[in-house]
C-alpha positions in Angstrom: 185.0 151.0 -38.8 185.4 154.1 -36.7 183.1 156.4 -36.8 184.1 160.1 -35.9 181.5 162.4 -34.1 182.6 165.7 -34.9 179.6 166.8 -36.7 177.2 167.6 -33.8 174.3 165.8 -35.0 175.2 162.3 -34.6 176.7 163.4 -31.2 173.1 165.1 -30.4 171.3 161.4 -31.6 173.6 159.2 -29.3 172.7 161.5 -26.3 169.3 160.9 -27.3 169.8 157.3 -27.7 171.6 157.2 -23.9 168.9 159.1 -22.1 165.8 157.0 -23.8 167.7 153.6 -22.6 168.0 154.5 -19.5 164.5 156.0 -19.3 163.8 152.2 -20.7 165.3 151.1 -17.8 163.8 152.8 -15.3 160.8 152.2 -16.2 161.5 148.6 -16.7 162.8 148.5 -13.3 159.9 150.8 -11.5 157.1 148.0 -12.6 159.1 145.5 -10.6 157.9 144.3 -7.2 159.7 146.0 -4.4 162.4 143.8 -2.5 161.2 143.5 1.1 163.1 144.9 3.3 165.3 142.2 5.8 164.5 144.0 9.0 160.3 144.4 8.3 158.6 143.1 11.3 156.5 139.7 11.1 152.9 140.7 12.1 150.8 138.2 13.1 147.6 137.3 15.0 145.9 134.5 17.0 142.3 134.8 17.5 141.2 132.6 20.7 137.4 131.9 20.6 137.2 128.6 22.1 137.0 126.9 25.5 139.1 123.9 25.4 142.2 124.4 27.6 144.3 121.4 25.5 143.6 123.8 22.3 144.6 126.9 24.5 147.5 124.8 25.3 148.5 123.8 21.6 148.2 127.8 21.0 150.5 128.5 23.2 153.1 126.0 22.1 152.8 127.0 18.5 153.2 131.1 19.9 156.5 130.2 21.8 157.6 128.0 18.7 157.2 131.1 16.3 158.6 133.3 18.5 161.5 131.2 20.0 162.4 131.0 15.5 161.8 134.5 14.8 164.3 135.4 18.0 166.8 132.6 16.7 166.8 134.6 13.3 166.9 138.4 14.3 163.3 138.6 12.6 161.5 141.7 14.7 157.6 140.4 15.4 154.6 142.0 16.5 152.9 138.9 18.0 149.0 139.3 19.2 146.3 137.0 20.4 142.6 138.2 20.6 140.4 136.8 23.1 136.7 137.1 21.9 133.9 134.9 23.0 134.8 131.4 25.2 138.8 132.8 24.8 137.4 135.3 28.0 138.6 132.6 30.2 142.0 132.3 29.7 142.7 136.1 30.8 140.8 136.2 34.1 141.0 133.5 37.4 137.1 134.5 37.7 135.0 131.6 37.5 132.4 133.1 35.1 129.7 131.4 37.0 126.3 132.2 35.7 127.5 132.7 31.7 128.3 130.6 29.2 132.1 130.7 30.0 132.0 129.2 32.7 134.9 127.1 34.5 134.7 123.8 34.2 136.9 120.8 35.6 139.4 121.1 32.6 140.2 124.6 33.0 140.4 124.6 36.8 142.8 121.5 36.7 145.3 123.7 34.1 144.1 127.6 34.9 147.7 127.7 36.4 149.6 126.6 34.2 147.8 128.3 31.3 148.1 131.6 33.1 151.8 131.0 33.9 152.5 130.0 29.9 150.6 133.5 28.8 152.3 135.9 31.1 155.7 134.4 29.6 154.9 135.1 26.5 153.9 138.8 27.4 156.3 139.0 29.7 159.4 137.5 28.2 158.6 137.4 24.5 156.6 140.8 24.0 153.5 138.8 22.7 150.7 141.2 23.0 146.9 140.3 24.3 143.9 142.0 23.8 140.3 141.3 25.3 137.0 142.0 23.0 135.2 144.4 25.3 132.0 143.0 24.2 132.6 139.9 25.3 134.1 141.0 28.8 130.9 143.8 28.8 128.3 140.7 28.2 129.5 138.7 31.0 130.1 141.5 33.4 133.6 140.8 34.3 135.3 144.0 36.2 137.9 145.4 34.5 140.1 144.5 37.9 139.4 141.0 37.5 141.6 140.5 33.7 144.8 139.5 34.0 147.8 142.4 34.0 148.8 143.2 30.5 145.5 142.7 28.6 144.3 145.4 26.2 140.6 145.9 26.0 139.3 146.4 22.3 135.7 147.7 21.4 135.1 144.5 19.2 137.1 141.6 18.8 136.3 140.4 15.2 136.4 144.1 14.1 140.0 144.5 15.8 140.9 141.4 13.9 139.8 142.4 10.4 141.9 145.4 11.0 144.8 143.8 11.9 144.3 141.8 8.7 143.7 144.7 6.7 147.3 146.2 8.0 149.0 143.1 7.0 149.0 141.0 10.1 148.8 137.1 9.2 145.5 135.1 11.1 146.1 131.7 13.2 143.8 130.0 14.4 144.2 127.2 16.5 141.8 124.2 15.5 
């Protein structure tokens, strides 16, 4: 059966009918999740608070590893570490005699290397690093005497929980 819309009610009713399905569908589609978009960066952060060069070591590996992928796959990253507490020692070739950071055999047998590893990553892969000042302030380690390329922040675990709150994912190497 064909129905003939000359009278303009019926014609007035399927506009109405139109319109309200598509509002339907709209609003349908509005309560969906947002797709993500391909190129949003990877955020992530590494929080270093420990002495053991062999764990520094493993950090560093698994860094280079996410960042070698995220290369391989056109992914942009923001990459960070944060050095708070015992993690002072891997951005400075000062001793730290007379704290609790102090060099031991370990860390002098690998300071090199370590150091060499990290500036790569900053260097080459864009992986940012950034000191608690607290930390550096307690020990009183001269600004000269960090490494090039290391961001002071006012607090560490404060710096952290921002990061966090802006989306960044937290590693931490055990």
């Amino acid at each position: 059966m064909i129905m003939k819309l000359c009278n303009p009610l019926p014609r007035m009713f399927m506009a109405m009918f139109v319109l309200c399905a598509a509002g339907t569908v709209s609003a349908v589609a509005a309560d969906q999740p947002a797709a993500k978009p391909k190129d949003e960066v990877v955020k992530v952060v590494y929080h270093a608070d420990f002495a053991d060069p062999r764990r520094f070591s493993a950090m560093l590996a698994n860094i280079h590893n996410m960042v070698s992928t995220y290369q391989s796959e056109l992914k942009e990253y923001d990459v960070r570490i944060v050095f708070v507490s015992y993690g002072i020692r891997f951005v400075t070739q000062d001793k730290l005699a007379g704290t609790p950071f102090v060099e031991d055999a370990a860390l002098k047998r690998r300071r090199a290397e370590l150091l060499a590893r990290l500036a790569t990553l900053r260097d080459t892969e864009g992986v940012k690093l950034e000191l608690c000042d607290i930390t550096r302030e307690a020990v009183h380690l001269p600004k000269e005497k960090i490494i090039p390329g290391v961001a002071l922040v006012p607090s560490g675990v404060v710096h952290i929980a921002e990061l966090q709150h802006q989306g960044y994912a937290y590693l931490k190497v055990e």
